[in-house]
C-alpha positions as CSV (number, residue, x, y, z in Angstrom):
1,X,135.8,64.9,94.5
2,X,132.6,67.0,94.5
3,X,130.8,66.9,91.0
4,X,130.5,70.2,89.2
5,X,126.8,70.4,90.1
6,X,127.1,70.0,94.2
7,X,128.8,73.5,93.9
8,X,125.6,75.2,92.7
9,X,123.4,77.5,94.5
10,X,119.8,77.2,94.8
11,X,117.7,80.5,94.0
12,X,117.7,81.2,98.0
13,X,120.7,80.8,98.8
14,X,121.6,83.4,95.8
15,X,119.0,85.7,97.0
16,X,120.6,85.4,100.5
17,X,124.3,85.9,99.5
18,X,122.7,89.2,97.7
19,X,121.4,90.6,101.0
20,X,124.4,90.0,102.8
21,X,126.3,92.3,99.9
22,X,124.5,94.7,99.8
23,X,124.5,94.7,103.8
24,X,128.1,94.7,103.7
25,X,128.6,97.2,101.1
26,X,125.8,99.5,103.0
27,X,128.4,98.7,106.1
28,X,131.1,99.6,104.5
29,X,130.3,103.1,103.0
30,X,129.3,104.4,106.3
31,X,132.9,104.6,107.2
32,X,135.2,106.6,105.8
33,X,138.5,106.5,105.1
34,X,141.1,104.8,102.4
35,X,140.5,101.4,103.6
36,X,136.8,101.6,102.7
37,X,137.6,103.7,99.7
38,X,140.3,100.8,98.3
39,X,138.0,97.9,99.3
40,X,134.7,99.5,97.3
41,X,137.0,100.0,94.2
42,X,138.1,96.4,94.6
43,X,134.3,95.6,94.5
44,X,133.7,97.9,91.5
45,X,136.9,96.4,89.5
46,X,135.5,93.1,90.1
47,X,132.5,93.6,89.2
48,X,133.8,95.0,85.7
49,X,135.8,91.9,85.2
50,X,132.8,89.7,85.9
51,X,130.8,91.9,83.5
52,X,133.3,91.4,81.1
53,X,133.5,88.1,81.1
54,X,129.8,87.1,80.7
55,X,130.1,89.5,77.8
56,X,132.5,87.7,76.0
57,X,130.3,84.6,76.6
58,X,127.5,86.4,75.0
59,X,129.8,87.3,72.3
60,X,130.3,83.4,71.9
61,X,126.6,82.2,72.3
62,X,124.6,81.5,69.3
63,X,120.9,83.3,69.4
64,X,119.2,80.5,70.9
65,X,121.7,80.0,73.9
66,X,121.9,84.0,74.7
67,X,117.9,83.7,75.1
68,X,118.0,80.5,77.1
69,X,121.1,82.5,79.2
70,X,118.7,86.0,79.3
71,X,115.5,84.2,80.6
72,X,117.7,82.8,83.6
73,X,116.5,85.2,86.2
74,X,119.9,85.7,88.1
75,X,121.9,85.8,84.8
76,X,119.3,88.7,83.1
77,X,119.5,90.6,86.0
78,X,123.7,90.6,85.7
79,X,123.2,90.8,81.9
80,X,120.7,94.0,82.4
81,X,123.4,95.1,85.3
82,X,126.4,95.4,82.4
83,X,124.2,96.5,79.4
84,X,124.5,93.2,77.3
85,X,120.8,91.8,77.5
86,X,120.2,90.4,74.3
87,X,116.6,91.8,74.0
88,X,115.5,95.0,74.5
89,X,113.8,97.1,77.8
90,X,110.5,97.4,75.8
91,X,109.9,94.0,74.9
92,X,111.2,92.5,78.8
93,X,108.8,95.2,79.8
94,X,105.7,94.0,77.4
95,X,106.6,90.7,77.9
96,X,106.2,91.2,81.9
97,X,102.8,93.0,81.2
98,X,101.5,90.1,79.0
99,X,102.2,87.8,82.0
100,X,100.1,90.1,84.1
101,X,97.1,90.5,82.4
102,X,95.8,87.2,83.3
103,X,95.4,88.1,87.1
104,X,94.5,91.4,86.4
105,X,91.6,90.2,84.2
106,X,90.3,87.8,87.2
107,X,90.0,91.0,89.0
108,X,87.7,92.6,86.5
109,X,90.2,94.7,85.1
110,X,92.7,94.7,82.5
111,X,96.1,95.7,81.4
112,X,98.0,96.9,78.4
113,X,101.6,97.3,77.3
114,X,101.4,100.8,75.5
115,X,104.9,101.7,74.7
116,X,107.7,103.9,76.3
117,X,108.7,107.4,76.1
118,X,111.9,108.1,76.6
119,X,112.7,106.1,79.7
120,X,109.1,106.0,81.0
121,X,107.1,102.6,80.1
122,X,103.3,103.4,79.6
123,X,100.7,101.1,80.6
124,X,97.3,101.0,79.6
125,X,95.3,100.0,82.8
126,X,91.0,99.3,82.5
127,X,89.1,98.9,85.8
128,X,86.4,97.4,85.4
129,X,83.3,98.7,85.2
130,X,79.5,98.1,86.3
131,X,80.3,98.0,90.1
132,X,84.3,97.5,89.9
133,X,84.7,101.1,90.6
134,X,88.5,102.2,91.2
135,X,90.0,98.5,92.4
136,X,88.6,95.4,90.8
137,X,88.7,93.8,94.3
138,X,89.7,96.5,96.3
139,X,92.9,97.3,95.0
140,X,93.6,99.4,92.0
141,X,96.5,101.0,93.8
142,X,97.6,96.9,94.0
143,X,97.2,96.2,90.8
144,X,99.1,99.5,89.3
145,X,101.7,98.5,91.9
146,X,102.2,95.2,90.8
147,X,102.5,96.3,87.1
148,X,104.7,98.7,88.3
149,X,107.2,96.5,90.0
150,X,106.8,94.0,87.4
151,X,108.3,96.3,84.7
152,X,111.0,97.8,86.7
153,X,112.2,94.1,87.4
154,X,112.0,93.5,84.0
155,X,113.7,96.3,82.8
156,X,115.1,98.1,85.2
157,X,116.6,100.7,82.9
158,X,113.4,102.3,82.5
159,X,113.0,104.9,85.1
160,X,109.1,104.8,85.6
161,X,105.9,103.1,85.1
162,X,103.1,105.6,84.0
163,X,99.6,103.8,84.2
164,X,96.9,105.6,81.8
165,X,93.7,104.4,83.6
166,X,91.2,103.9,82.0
167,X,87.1,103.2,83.3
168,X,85.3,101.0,81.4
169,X,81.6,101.6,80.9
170,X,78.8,100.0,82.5
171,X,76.6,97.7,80.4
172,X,73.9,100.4,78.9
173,X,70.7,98.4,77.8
174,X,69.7,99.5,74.1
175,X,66.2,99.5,74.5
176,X,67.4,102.2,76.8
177,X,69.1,104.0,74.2
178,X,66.0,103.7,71.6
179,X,63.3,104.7,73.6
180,X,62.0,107.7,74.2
181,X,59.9,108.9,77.5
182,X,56.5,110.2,76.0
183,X,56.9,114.6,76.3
């Protein structure tokens, strides 16, 4: 008899399984009719039940367990997917910024969680300056594009990521500032 930990899935083979839904389910709403119609409500009722049940085992968790349960990457995204994540959009969102910031700063730049508005999360973003111009490397659009995707996957509730970019200033000498060409 198998032990209850051969009948696991590694992240990959999850990841795969999740392509070859959504392949199938892209297959099967191309073609009409009440066979596709009966088999995408049998998907959609299952799906309920499922989200059901890992509600009731949040209901059941003690704090410390429904954080361990949230930070599991499959089970946030199904906890996020049934509107039971412990923890709300705007801190998974902050949270994924924070973990940013480090690369962004080897880049020259730097990023900063600055809130949400209604369903859009804002994001302070600082390219360097002194020579960094737009990209810090040659990629501002990367790096707003990574922050981007990284908030969305965080919380994919929110419906947008607006970057407020931001230049820093060159290093100005003071003895630049103080003196004064002779009229």
């Amino acid at each position: 008899m198998a032990e209850a930990g051969d009948a696991r899935l590694a992240d990959p083979d999850v990841e795969a399984r999740l392509g070859r839904l959504d392949e199938l389910l892209e297959g099967l709403e191309s073609v009409p009719g009440p066979t596709t119609r009966s088999a995408t409500e049998a998907v959609a009722l299952l799906t309920e039940v499922y989200g059901e049940a890992l509600a009731r085992v949040m209901d059941h968790a003690d704090e410390r367990v429904a954080e361990r349960l949230a930070e599991d990457e499959l089970l946030g995204h199904l906890l996020v997917l049934h509107g039971i994540h412990p923890e709300p959009a705007e801190r998974r969102a902050a949270r994924a910024v924070e973990r940013l910031r480090p690369a962004v700063r080897e880049r020259g730049g730097d990023v900063e969680w600055a809130g949400v508005e209604g369903q859009v999360a804002r994001v302070r973003l600082t390219t360097g300056g002194g020579g960094c111009g737009s990209g810090c490397g040659g990629g501002g659009s990367e790096v707003t594009d990574a922050v981007r995707a990284a908030v969305l996957a965080a919380a994919p509730e929110l419906t947008a990521v607006e970057p407020l970019t931001e230049t820093a200033p060159a290093f100005v000498p003071l003895t630049t500032l103080t003196h004064r060409g002779a009229p």
